[in-house]
C-alpha positions as CSV (number, residue, x, y, z in Angstrom):
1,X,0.0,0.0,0.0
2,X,1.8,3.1,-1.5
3,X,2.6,6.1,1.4
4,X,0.7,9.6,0.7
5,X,1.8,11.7,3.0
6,X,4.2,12.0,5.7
7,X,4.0,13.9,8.8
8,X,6.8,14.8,11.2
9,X,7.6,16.9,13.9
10,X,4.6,19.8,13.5
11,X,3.2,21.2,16.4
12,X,0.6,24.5,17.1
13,X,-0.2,26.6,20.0
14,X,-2.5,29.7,20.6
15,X,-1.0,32.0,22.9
16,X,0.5,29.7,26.0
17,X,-1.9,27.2,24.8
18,X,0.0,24.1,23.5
19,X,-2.4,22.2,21.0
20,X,-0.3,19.9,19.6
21,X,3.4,19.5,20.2
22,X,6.2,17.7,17.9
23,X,3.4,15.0,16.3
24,X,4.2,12.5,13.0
25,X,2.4,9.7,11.6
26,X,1.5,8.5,7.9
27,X,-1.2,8.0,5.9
28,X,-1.4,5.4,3.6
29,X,-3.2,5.7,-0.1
30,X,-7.1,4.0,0.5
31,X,-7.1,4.9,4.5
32,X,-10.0,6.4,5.7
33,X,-9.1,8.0,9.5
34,X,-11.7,9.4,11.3
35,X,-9.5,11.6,14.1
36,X,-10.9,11.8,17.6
37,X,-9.9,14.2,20.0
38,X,-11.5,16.5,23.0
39,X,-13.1,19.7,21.5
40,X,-10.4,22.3,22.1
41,X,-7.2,19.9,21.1
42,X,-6.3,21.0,17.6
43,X,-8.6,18.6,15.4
44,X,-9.3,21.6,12.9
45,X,-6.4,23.2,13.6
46,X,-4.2,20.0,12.3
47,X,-6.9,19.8,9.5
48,X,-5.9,23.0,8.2
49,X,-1.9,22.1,8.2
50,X,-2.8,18.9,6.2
51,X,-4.6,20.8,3.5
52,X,-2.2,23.8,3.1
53,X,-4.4,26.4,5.0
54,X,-2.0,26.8,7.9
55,X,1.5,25.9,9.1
56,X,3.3,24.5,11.3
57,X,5.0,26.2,14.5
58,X,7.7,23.9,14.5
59,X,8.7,24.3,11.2
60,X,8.5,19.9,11.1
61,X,7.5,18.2,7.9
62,X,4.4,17.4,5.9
63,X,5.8,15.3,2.2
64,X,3.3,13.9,0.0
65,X,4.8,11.2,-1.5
66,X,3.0,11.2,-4.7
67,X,1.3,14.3,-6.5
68,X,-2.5,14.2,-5.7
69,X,-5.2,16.5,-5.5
70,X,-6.5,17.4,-2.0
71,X,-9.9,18.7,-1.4
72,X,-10.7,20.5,1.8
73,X,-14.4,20.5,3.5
74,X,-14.4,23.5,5.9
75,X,-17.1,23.4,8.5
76,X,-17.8,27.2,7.3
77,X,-18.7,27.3,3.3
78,X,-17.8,31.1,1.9
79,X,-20.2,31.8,-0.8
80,X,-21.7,34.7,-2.3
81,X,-25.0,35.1,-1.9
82,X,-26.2,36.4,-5.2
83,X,-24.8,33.5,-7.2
84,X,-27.3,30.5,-7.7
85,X,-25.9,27.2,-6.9
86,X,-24.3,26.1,-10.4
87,X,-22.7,29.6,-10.5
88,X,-21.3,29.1,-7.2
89,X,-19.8,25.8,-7.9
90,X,-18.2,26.6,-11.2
91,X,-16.5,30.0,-9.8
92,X,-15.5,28.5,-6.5
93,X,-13.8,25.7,-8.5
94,X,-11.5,27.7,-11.2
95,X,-8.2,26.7,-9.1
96,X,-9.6,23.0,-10.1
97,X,-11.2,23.4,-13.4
98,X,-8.5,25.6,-15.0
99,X,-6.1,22.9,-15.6
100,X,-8.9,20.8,-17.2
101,X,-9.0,20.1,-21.1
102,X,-12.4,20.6,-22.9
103,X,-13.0,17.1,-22.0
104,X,-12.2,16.9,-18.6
105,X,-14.4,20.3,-18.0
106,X,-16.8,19.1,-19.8
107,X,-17.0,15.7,-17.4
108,X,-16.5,17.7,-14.5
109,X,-19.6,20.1,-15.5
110,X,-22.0,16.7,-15.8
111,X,-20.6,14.8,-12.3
112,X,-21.6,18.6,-10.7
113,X,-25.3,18.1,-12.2
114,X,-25.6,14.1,-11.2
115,X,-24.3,14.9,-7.5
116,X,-26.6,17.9,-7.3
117,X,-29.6,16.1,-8.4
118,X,-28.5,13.2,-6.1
119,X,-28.6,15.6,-3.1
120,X,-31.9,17.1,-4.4
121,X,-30.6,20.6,-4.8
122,X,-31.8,22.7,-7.8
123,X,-28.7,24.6,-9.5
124,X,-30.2,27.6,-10.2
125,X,-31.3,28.4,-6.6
126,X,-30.1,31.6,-5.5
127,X,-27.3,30.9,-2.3
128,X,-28.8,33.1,-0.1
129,X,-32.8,31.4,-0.4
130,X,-30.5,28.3,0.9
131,X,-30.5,26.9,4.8
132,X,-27.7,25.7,6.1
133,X,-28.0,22.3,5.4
134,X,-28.3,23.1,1.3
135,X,-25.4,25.2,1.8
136,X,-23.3,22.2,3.1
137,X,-24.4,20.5,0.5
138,X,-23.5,22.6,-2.2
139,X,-20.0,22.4,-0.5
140,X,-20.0,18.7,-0.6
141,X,-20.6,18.8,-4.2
142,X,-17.9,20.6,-5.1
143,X,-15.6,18.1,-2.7
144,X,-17.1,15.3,-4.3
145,X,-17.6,16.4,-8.4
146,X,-13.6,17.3,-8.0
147,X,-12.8,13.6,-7.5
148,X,-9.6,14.2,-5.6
149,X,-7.7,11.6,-4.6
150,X,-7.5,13.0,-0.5
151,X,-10.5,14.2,0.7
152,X,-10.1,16.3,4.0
153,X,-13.5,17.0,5.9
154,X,-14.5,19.2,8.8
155,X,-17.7,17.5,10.7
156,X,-19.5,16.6,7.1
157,X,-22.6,15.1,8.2
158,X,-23.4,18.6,10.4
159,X,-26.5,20.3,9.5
160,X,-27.4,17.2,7.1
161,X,-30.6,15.5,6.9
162,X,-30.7,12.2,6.9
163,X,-31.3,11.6,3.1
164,X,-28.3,13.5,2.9
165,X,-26.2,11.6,5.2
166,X,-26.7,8.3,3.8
167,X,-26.1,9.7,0.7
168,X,-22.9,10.6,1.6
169,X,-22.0,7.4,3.7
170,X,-23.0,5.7,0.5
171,X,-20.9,7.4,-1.6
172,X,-17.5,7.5,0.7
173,X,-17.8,4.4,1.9
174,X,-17.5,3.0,-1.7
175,X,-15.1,5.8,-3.3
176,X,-11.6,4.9,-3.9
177,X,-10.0,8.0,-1.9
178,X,-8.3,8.8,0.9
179,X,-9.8,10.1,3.7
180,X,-9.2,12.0,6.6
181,X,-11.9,13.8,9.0
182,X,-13.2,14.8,12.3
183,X,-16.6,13.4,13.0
184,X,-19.0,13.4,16.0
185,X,-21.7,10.8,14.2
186,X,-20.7,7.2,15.0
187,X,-22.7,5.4,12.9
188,X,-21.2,7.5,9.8
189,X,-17.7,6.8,11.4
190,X,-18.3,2.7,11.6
191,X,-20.0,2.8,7.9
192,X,-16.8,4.9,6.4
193,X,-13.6,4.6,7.8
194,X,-11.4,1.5,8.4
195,X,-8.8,3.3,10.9
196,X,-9.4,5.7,14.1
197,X,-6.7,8.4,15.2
198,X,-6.9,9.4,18.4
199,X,-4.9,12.4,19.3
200,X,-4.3,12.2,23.7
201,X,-1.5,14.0,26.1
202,X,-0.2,15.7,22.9
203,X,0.3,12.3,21.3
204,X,-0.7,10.2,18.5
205,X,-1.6,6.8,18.5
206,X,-3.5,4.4,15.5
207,X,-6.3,2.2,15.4
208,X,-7.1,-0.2,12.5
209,X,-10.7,-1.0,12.9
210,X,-14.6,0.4,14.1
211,X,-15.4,2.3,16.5
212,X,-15.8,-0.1,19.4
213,X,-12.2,-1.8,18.4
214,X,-10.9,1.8,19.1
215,X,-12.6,1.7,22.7
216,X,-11.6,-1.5,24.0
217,X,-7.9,-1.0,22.1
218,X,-7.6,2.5,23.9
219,X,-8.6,0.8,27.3
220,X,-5.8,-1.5,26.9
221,X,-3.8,1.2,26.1
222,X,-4.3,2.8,29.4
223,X,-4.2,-0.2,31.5
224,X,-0.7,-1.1,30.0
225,X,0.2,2.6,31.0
226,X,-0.7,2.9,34.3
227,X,0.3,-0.9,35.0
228,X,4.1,0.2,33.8
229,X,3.4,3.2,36.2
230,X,2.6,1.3,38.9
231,X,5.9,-0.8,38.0
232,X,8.5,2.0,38.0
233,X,6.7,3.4,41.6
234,X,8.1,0.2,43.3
235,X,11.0,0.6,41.2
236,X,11.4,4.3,42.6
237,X,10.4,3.2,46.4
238,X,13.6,0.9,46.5
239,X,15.6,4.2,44.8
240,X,14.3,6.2,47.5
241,X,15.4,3.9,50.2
242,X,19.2,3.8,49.1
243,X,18.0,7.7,48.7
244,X,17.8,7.9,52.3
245,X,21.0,5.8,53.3
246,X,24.2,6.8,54.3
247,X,25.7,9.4,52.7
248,X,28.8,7.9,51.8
249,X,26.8,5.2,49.2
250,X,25.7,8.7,47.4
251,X,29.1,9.7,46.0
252,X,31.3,9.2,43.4
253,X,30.4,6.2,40.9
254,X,26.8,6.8,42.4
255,X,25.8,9.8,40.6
256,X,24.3,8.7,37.5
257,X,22.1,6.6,39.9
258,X,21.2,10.0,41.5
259,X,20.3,11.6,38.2
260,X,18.1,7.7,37.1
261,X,16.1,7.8,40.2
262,X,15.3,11.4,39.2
263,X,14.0,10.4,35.8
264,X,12.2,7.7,37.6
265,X,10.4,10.1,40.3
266,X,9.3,11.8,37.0
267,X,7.8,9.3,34.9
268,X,6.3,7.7,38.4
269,X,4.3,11.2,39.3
270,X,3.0,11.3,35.0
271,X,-0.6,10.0,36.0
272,X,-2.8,8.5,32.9
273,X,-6.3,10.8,33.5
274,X,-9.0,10.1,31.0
275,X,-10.6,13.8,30.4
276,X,-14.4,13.1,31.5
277,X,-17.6,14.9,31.6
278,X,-19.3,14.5,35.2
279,X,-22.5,15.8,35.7
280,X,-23.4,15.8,39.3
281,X,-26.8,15.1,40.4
282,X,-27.3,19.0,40.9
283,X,-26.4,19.9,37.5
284,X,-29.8,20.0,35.6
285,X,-31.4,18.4,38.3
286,X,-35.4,18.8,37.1
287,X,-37.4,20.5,38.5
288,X,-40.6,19.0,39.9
289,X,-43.1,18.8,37.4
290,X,-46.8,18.0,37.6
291,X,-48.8,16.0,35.4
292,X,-49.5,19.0,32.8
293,X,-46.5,19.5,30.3
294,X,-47.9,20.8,27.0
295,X,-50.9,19.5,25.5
296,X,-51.9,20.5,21.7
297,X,-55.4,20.8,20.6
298,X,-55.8,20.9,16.4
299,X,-52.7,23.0,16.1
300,X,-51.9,24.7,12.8
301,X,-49.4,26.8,11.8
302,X,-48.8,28.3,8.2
303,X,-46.0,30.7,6.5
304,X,-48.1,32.0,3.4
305,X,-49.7,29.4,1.8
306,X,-47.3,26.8,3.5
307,X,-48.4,24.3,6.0
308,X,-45.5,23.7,8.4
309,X,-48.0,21.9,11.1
310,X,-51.0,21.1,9.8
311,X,-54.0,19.7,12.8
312,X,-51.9,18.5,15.3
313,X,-53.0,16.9,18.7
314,X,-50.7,15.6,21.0
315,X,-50.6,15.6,25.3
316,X,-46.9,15.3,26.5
317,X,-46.4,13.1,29.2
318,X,-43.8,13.7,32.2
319,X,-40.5,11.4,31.7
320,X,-41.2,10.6,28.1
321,X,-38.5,10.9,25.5
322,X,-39.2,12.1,22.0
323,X,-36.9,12.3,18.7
324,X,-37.6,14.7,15.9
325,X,-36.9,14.0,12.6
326,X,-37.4,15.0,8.8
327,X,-35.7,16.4,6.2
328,X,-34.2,20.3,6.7
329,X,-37.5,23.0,5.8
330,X,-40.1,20.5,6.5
331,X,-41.1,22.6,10.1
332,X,-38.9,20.6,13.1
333,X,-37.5,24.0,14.3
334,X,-40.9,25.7,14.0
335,X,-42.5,23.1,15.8
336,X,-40.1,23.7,18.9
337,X,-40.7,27.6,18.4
338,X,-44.7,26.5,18.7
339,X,-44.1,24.7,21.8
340,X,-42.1,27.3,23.7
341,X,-44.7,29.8,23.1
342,X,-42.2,31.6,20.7
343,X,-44.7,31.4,17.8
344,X,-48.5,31.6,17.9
345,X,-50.1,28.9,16.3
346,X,-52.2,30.1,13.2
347,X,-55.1,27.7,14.9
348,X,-55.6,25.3,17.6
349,X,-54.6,25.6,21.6
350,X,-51.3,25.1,23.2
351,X,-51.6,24.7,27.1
352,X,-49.2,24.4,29.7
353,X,-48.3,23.0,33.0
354,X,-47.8,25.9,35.5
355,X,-45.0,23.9,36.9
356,X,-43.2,24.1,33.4
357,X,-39.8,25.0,33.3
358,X,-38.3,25.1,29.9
359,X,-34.5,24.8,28.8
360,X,-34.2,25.2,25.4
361,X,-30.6,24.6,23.7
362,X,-30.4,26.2,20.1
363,X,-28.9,25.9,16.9
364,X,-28.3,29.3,16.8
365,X,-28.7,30.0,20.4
366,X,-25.7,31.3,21.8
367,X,-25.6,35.0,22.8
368,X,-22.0,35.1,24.6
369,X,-20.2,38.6,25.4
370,X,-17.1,37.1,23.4
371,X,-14.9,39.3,26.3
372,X,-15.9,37.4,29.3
373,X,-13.8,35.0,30.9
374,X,-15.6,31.5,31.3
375,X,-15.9,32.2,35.1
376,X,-17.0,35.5,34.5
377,X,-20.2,33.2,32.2
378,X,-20.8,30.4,35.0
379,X,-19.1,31.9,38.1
380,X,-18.8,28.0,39.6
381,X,-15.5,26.4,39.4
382,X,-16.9,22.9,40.2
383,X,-19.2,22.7,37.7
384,X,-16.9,24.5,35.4
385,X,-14.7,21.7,35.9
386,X,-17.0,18.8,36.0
387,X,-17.7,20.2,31.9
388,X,-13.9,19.9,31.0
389,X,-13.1,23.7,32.1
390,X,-9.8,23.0,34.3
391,X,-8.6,26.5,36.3
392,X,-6.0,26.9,33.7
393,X,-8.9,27.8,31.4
394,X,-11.4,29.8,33.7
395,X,-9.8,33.3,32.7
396,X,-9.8,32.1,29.0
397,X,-11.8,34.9,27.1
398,X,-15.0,33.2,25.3
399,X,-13.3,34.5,22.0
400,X,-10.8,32.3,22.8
401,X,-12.4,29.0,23.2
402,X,-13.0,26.7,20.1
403,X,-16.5,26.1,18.6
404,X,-17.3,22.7,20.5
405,X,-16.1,24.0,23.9
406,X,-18.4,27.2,24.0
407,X,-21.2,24.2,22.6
408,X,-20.2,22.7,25.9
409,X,-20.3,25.8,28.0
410,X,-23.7,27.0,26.2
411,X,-24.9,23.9,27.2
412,X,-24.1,23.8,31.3
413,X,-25.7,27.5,30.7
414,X,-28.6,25.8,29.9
415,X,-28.7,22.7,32.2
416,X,-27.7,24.3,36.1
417,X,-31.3,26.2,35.4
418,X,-32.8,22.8,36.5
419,X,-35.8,22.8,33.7
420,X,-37.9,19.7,33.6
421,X,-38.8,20.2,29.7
422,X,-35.4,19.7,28.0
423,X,-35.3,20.7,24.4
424,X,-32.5,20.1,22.2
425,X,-32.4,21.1,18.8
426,X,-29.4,19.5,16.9
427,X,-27.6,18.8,20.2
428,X,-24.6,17.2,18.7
429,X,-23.1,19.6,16.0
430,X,-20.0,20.5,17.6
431,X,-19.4,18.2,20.3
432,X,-16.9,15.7,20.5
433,X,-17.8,11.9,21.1
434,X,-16.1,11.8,24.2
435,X,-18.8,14.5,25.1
436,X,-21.7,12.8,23.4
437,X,-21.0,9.7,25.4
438,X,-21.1,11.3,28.4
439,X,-23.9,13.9,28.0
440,X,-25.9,10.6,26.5
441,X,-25.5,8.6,30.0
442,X,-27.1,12.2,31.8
443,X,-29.8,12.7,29.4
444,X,-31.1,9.0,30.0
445,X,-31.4,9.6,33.6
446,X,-32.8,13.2,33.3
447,X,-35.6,13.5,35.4
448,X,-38.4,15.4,33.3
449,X,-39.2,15.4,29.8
450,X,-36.6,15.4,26.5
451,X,-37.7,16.4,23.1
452,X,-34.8,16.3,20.7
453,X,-34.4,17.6,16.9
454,X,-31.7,15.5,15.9
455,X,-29.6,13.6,12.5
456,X,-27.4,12.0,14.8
457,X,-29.0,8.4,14.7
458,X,-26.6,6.9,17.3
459,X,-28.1,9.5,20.1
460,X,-31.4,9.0,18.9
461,X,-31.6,5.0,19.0
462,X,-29.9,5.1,22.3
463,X,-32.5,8.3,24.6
464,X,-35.9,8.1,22.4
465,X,-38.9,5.9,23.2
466,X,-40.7,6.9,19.7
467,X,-40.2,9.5,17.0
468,X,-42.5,12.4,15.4
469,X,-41.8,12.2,12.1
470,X,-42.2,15.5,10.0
471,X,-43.2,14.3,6.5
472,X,-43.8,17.4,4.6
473,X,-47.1,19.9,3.9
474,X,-47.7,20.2,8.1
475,X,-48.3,15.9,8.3
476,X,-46.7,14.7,11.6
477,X,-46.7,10.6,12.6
478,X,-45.8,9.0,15.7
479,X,-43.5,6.2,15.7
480,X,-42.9,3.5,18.0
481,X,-39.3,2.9,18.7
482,X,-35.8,4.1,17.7
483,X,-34.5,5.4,14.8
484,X,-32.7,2.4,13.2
485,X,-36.3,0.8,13.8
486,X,-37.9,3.7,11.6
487,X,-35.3,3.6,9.0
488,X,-35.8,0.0,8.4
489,X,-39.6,0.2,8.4
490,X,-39.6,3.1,6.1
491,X,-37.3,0.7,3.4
492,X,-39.7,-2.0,4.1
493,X,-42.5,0.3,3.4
494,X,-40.6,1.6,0.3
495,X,-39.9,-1.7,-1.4
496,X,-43.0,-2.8,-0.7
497,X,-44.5,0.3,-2.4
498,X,-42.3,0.1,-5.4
499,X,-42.9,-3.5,-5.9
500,X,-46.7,-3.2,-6.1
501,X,-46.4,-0.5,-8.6
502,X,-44.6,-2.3,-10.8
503,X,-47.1,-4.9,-10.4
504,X,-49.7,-2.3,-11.5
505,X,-47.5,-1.5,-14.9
506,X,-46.7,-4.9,-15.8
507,X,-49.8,-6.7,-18.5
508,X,-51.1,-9.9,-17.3
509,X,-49.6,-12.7,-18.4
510,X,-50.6,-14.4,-21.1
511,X,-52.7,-17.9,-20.5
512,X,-51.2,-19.3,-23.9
513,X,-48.8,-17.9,-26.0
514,X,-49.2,-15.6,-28.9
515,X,-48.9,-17.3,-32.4
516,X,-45.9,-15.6,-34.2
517,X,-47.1,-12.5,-36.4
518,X,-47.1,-13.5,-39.8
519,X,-43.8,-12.1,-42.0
520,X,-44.5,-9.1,-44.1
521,X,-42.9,-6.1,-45.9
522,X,-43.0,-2.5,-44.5
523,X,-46.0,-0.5,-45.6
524,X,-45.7,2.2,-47.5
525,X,-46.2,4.5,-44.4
526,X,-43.5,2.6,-42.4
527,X,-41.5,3.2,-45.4
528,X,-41.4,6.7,-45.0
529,X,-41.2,6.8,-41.7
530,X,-38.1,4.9,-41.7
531,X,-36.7,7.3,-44.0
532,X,-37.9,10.0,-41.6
533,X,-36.2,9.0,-38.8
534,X,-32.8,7.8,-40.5
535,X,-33.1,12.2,-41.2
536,X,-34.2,13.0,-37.8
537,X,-31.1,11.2,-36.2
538,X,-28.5,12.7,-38.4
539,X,-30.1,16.4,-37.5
540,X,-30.2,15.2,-33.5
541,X,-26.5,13.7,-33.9
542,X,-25.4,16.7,-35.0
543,X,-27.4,18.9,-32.7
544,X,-25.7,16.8,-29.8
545,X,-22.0,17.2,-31.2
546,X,-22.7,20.8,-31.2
547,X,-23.7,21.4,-28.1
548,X,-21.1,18.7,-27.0
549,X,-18.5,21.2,-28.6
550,X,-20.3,24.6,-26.6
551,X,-19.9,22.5,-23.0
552,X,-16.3,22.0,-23.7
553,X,-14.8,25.1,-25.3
554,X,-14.5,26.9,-22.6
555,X,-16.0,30.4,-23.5
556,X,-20.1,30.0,-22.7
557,X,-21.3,31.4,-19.6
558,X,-23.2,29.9,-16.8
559,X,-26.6,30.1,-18.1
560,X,-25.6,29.0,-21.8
561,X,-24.0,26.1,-19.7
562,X,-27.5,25.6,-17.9
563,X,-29.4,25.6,-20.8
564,X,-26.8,24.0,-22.7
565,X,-27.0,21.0,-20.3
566,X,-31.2,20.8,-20.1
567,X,-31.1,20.4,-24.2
568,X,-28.8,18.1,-24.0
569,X,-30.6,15.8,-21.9
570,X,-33.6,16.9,-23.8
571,X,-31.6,15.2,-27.3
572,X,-30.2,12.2,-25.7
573,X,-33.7,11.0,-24.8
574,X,-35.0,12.2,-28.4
575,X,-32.1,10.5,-29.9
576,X,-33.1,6.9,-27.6
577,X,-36.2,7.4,-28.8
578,X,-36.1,8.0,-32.5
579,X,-33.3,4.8,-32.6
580,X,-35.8,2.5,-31.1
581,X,-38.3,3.0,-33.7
582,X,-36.1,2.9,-35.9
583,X,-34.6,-0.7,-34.8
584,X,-38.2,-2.0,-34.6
585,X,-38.8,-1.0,-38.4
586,X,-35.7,-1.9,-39.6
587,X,-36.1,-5.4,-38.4
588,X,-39.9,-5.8,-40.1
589,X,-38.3,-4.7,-43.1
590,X,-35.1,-7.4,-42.6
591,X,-38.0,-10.2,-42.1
């Protein structure tokens, strides 16, 4: 297996923050490494040295060992606004695309169409009518129609549906490139990559296999450590007793045993501690909450002439745990709005409890003075700590902190104001899995009740008891179990669906069969229609050469491009067509 890329010696820091410090390893052509780390350790910061954004402190060395074409998913997309989707693509590509022949460009145009259509986007939506989830997909599309052979990516499945997601698991996990990313969703880990990196203590160590190898490998890992800790510390109490002897036995020749029991106090004092999450049992401690919670009577909502909740009656019960899910614009974040009184419906009654006391973590929720300190935030140390805020970090400016820790210290915002209704809207963008694990373990034992809006089908099948499912046009169903149970229905359901309309298209079969058709010569109408077509399909052939010849010269603009490519699709199926016919007359006339 051919080398890629070699790392050596590269190291980052942010102020007197050390990230990373002196770190190496390979990557091998066909790896696919999903990187784990705590938020806060350098994940995207080593991202960006891989893909040429950034450098080094250290100097060190990064060699690629063949010449290949990286392409780098950011978690932030820049576009312009203005553009529609196609334009967007094309512009934000011209680094790729200008080396291209006519050819090449050409191909390159068509894969952009096929992955677009594949991610249902339209290409001549304007950017800024796109949510965020379209937006990342637009961004995957240009990662994906670029075919490099090193794809780089920032949290991909964040803000996707889960259409989208599969999509892309699909499409990774049977691609021929190499991969390298930072991922939060297990399942999409376990479905893509055949290697975990876990970056620990400023140190890099490998893991060929899933998920769950990783954890029981890493576990061994640290047993091994602390068991050769607990080795050298009886090594270092016998040191310590010639130590303490006469001394006449410390001098001369006895020196450099002075200067090894030294280097054995130090490695016996470096103590292995596993970074954890520990959420006491007055951290979001619920509180009491009667037997009212929200109940829904009828309740509609509409934006124009757009249902986004459409007649919906539903009494939530105290301790219950419900999953959201849907694809993005089908009304999951409105629905939440309804429910915290944020929106009125358009018709229908919301009611309730008078003991209700609502915490409601956002997508877009954090409001942080980006000058305070994290103790000046959450003025508790204990807790602070208990979220993975050490005192080395409490006078850390907000600005400072990475995207998944102020995630983490948005959400102990959130949880010390003891609410018994728990709402989570896409809970898991941002946080590390070390994080999820944790905050999973406290969420099952939270004391009120938990509606969550979430992709993340590892956190749903492990907290939910059923799932509303937002199908479109305002329609809501309840379903009974976990996700991975309603995914499977649902391609039950599908196949089932599809099979019975084929069912419906096919003829009967026939009870005996047909007696050959007698032989016969063309009529004189079939005649000319032959003739016709041979004409036709020399004017359509030459219609499709031309516009072949417009995609790949190089000179048309984006919309001649668009309406370039909707003609050409519009010939091919002529062309099908037209030869067809004209195979079924030419073989009557053959007879």
């Amino acid at each position: 297996m051919a080398s890629y890329l070699q790392i050596e010696n590269i190291s980052k820091s942010y102020g007197p923050k050390v990230l990373f410090e002196n770190i190496g390893f390979n990557i091998n052509e066909g790896d696919k490494i999903a990187l784990i780390a705590p938020n806060g350790t350098g994940k995207t910061s080593l991202m960006r040295i891989l893909a040429g954004k950034d450098k080094s402190d250290s100097g060190g060395r990064i060699m690629f060992l063949k010449q290949i074409r990286i392409a780098f998913l950011e978690q932030e997309y820049d576009f312009d606004p203005q553009k529609t989707v196609r334009q967007q693509i094309m512009d934000s590509s011209e680094a790729f695309t200008e080396g291209l022949d006519e050819d090449h460009l050409f191909e390159y145009g068509l894969r952009v169409t096929r992955i677009l259509t594949d991610f249902g986007l339209d290409g001549e939506k304007r950017m800024g009518d796109l949510s965020g989830g379209e937006v990342k997909r637009v961004a995957l599309t240009q990662m994906l129609a670029s075919e490099a052979e090193f794809f780089i990516m920032d949290e991909p499945t964040n803000h996707l549906d889960t259409d989208a997601i599969e999509y892309l698991e699909g499409y990774l996990s049977h691609s021929r490139c190499t991969l390298f990313m930072v991922t939060h969703d297990r399942y999409f880990l376990d479905r893509v990559c055949n290697t975990v990196m876990e970056m620990d203590h400023g140190a890099i160590y490998i893991y060929k296999g899933d998920y769950e190898n990783y954890l029981v490998k890493r576990q061994e890992r640290i047993d091994n450590y602390n068991a050769e800790t607990d080795k050298v510390r009886n090594v270092l109490r016998r040191e310590l007793e010639w130590i303490h002897a006469t001394p006449c036995a410390r001098s001369g020749k006895a020196k450099y045993r002075i200067n090894a029991f030294h280097e054995l106090k130090d490695r016996a004092e470096q103590v292995y501690s596993t970074k954890q999450i520990s959420i006491g049992p007055d951290v979001g401690q619920a509180s009491r909450l009667g037997s009212k919670i929200i109940n829904c009577k009828d309740v509609s909502f509409m934006y124009g002439d757009q249902y986004y909740l459409s007649h919906f009656t539903y009494n939530f019960q105290r301790y219950e745990k419900v999953g959201i899910v849907g694809r993005n614009g089908v009304g999951k974040s409105t629905f939440l709005s309804l429910l915290t009184g944020e929106l009125e419906p358009t018709s229908g009654v919301i009611e309730r409890g008078e003991s209700l006391k609502v915490g409601y973590y956002r997508q877009e929720g954090m409001a942080f003075d980006e000058s305070q300190t994290v103790l000046e935030t959450v003025n508790d140390t204990r807790l602070l700590g208990q979220f993975l805020f050490p005192h080395d970090m409490l006078n850390n400016r907000i600005s400072r902190l990475s995207g998944g820790e102020k995630r983490r210290l948005y959400l102990l915002t959130i949880l010390m104001k003891q609410p018994n209704l728990l709402i989570l809207d896409e809970p898991t963008n941002d946080l590390d899995i070390v994080t999820l694990n944790i905050l999973e373990e406290y969420l099952k034992e939270f004391k009120g009740t938990l509606v969550i809006v979430s992709h993340d089908r590892h956190f749903l099948d492990r907290l939910v008891d059923h799932l509303f499912v937002f199908c479109g046009d305002g329609v809501v169903k309840d379903f009974i179990g976990g996700y991975t149970e309603y995914r499977s229905f649902m391609k039950d359901y599908e196949a089932e669906q599809r099979r019975a309309a084929e069912a419906q298209r096919k003829p009967a079969a026939p009870r005996a069969e047909p007696p050959k058709p007698a032989r016969r010569k063309l009529t004189w109408k079939e005649q000319r229609e032959l003739e016709q077509l041979e004409k036709d399909m020399e004017e359509l052939n030459a219609e499709k050469a031309r516009i072949e010849a417009l995609l790949s010269g190089g000179t048309a603009s984006v919309d001649e491009i668009a309406g370039a490519s909707a003609r050409f699709g519009e010939v091919s199926d002529l062309l099908d067509e037209k030869e067809m016919r004209w195979l079924e007359l030419s073989e009557l006339a053959g007879q």
